[in-house]
N, C-alpha and C positions, 0 to 999 in steps of 0.2 A: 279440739274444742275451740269455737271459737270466740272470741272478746266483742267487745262494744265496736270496735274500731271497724273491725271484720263485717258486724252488722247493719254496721253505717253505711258502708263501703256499697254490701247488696243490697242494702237498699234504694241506695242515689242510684245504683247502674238500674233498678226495675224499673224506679220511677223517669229515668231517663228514655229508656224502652217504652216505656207507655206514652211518653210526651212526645217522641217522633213517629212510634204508629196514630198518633190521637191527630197531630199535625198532618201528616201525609191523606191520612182519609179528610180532612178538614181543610184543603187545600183543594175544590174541584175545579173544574178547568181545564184551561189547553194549559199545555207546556208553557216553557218558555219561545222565546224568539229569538233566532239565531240572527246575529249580523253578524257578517264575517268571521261566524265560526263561533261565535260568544254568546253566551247565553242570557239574554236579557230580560228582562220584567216583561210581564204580559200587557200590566197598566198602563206604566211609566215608562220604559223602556230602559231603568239601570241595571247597569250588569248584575247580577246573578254569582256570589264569589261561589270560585269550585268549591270550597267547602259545604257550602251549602245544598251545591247539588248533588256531593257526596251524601251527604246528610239524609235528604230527600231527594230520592232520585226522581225525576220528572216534575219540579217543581216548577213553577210557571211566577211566582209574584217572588219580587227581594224580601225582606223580614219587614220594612216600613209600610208597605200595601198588605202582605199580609196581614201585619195587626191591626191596621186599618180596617180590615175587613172583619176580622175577629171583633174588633171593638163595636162594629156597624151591628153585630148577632144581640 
């Protein structure tokens, strides 16, 4: 049986899952830009941290351009 805690818990992991397929399609584009192996913003040219491109793979903007652009919607 599960508790409140339990329920909380599945729920932040859906709504997590939904907010990085929702970003990844909301994200169009080229990639990123590699200099010297590292993966850089497509606008601005800041790095890219691996987490992020863990996150969303093939990600082309740092999170500052992206919600730049999100906010431009």
């Amino acid at each position: 049986m599960s508790d409140a805690a339990d329920d909380a818990q599945d729920f932040e992991t859906n709504r997590r899952a939904a907010a990085l397929a929702d970003a990844a399609v909301s994200e169009p584009g080229p990639g990123p830009i590699f200099i010297d192996g590292v993966a850089h913003c497509a606008e601005c040219e800041a790095v890219i941290p691996e987490a992020r491109l863990k996150a969303l793979p093939g990600v082309g903007l740092c999170v500052a351009c992206a919600e730049e652009r999100e906010s431009e919607r």
